[in-house]
C-alpha positions in Angstrom: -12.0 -8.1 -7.1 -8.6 -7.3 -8.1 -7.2 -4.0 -7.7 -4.5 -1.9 -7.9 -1.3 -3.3 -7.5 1.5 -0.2 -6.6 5.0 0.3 -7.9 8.1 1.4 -5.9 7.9 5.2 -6.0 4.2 5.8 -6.4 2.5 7.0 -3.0 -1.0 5.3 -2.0 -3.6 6.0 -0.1 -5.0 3.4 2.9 -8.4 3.6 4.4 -10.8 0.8 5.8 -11.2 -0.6 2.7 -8.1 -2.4 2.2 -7.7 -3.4 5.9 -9.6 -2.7 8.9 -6.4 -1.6 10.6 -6.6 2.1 8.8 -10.9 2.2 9.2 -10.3 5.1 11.8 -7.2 6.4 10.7 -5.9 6.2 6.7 -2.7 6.0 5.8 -0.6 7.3 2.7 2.4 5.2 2.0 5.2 6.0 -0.2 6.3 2.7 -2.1 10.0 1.6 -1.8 9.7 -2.4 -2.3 8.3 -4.3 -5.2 4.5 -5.6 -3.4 4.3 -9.3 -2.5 1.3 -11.5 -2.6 0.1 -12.4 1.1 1.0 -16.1 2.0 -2.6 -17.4 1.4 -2.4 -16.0 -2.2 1.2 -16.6 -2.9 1.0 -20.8 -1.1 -2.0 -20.9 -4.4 1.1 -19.7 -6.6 -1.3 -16.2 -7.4 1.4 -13.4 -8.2 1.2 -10.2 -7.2 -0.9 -9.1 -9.9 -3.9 -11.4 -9.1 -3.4 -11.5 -5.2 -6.2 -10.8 -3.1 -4.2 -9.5 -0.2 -0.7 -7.8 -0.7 2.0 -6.7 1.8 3.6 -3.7 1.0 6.5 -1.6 2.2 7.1 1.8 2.7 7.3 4.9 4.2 4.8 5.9 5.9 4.4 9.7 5.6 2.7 12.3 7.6 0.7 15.4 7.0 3.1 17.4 4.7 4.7 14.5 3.5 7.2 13.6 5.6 8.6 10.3 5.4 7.7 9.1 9.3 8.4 5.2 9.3 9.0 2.3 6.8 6.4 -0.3 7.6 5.0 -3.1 6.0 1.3 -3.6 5.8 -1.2 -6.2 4.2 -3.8 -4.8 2.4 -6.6 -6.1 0.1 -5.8 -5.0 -3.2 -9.5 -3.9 -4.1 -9.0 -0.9 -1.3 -5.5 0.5 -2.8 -5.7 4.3 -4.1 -3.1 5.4 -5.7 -2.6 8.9 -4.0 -3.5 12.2 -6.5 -1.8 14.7 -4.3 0.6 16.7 -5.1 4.3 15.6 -5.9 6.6 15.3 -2.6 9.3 17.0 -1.4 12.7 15.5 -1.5 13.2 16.2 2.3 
């Protein structure tokens, strides 16, 4: 199941479903890098768009939305939310 596939500027929101890493603790993740297909998906020539597994990069932000460390992270596509919270701060 493909699913959402982020842009650089939109914030999204991590949980277990797109990686065991973020089961216990979720992780919003502001968007600064075009994503990439993981190397599985991109050695079958899949694009981003139909890639099972992504790596994005971003900032990582905290509780009020401030930007705490750029990170990259693989994810499985079907478990990205984009993030419906309100708009961020520019600090």
């Amino acid at each position: 199941m493909i699913g959402i596939v982020p842009q650089p500027g939109q914030t999204v929101q991590l949980s277990g479903d797109a990686s065991p890493q973020f089961r216990d603790q979720p992780l919003r993740l502001l968007i600064t890098e075009p994503p990439l297909p993981s190397t599985v998906d991109a050695a079958q020539g899949k694009p981003a768009e139909r890639a099972s597994w992504l790596l994005l990069t971003g900032w990582e932000l905290g509780p009020r939305g401030q930007r705490v460390v750029k990170r990259t992270v693989s994810v499985r596509t079907a478990g990205v939310a984009l993030d419906q919270t309100a708009p961020l701060s520019r600090r």
